[in-house]
N, C-alpha and C positions, 0 to 999 in steps of 0.2 A: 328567254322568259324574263319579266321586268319582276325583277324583284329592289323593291321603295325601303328596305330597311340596311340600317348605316352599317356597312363590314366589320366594325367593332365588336356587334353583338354576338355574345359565343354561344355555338350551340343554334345555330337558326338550318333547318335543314333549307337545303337548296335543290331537291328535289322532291316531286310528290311520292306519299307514300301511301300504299296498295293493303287492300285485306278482303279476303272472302270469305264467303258463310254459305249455309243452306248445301238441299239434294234439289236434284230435278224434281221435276211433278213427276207422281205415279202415273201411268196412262190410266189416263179419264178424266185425274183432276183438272178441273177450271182452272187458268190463270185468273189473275187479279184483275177484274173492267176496269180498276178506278186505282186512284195511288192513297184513297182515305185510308186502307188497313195499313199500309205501309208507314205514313203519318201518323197515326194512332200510334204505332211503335214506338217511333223516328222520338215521340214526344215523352215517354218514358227513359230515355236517355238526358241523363245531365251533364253539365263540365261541373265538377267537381268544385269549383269555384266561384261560381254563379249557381243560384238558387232557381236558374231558371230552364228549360229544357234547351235542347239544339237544335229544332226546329224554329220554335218562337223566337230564339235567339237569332237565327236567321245563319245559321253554320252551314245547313243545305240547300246547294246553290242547284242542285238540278236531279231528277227524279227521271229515268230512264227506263221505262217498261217494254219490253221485247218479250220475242219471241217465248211459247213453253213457261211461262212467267217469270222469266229470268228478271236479274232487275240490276240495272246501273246507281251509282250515287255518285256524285261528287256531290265534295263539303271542304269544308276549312276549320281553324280554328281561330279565337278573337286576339291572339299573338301568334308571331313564331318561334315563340320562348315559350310557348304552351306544355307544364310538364308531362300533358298528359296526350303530347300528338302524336306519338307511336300506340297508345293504346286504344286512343279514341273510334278509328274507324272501324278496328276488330267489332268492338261493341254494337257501331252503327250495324253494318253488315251481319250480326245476329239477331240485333232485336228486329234488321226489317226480314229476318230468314224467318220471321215466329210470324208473320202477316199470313192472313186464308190466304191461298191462292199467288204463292212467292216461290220460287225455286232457288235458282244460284243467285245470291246477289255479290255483287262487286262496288266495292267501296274506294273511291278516291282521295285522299286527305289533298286538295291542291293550294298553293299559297295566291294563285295568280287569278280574280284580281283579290287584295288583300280584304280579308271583313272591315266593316264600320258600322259602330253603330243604328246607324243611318238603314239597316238589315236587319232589326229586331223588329218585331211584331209589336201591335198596340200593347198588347197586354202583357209584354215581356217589360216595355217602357213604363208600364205603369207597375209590375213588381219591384222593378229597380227603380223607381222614384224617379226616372228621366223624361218623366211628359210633360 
């Protein structure tokens, strides 16, 4: 795994970290056609230290819809000093378990490749004054 931050830094985990949420669908229900309900969650989640969601921020790197409407996530966070990357992906993986049409979802916190700014959405840029 290439991890770009200097060995000094204490506290940076060096592995990704995993969290789950949700039940199966009941038979009958529909999975999800589209990943918007999931989004719509996804954006009600904040880092605690930025006034801005983690989607717009550009935290999630990939949106994985399978089978029975299971649903994958990898994300990251905008350090890997973040105090908050042990709790962060439980949250992700509940608020996308609250999406119509979502069963299990699996959330990956990964460091690889690392966020940049360069990842935030128009209008994330434009709350934080970076346009």
């Amino acid at each position: 795994m290439y991890y770009p931050y200097p060995p000094h830094i204490a506290n940076i985990p060096t592995e990704d970290i995993t969290a789950k949420a949700g039940q199966p669908l009941a038979e009958g229900v529909a999975a999800a056609s589209s990943d918007d309900g999931i989004i719509a969650q996804l954006q009600e989640v904040y880092d605690p230290e930025i006034p801005v969601n983690i989607y717009d921020l550009g935290l999630i790197y990939e949106i994985k819809r399978k089978g029975g409407g299971d649903v994958e996530i990898i994300m990251t966070v905008t350090a890997p000093a973040c105090p908050v990357a042990g709790e962060l992906p439980g949250q992700v993986a509940e608020a996308a378990a609250r999406a119509e049409g979502v069963g299990v979802v699996d959330v990956t916190l990964t460091w690889d490749p690392p966020w940049t700014p360069a990842r935030m959405s128009e209008a994330a840029q434009i709350a934080l004054d970076m346009f």
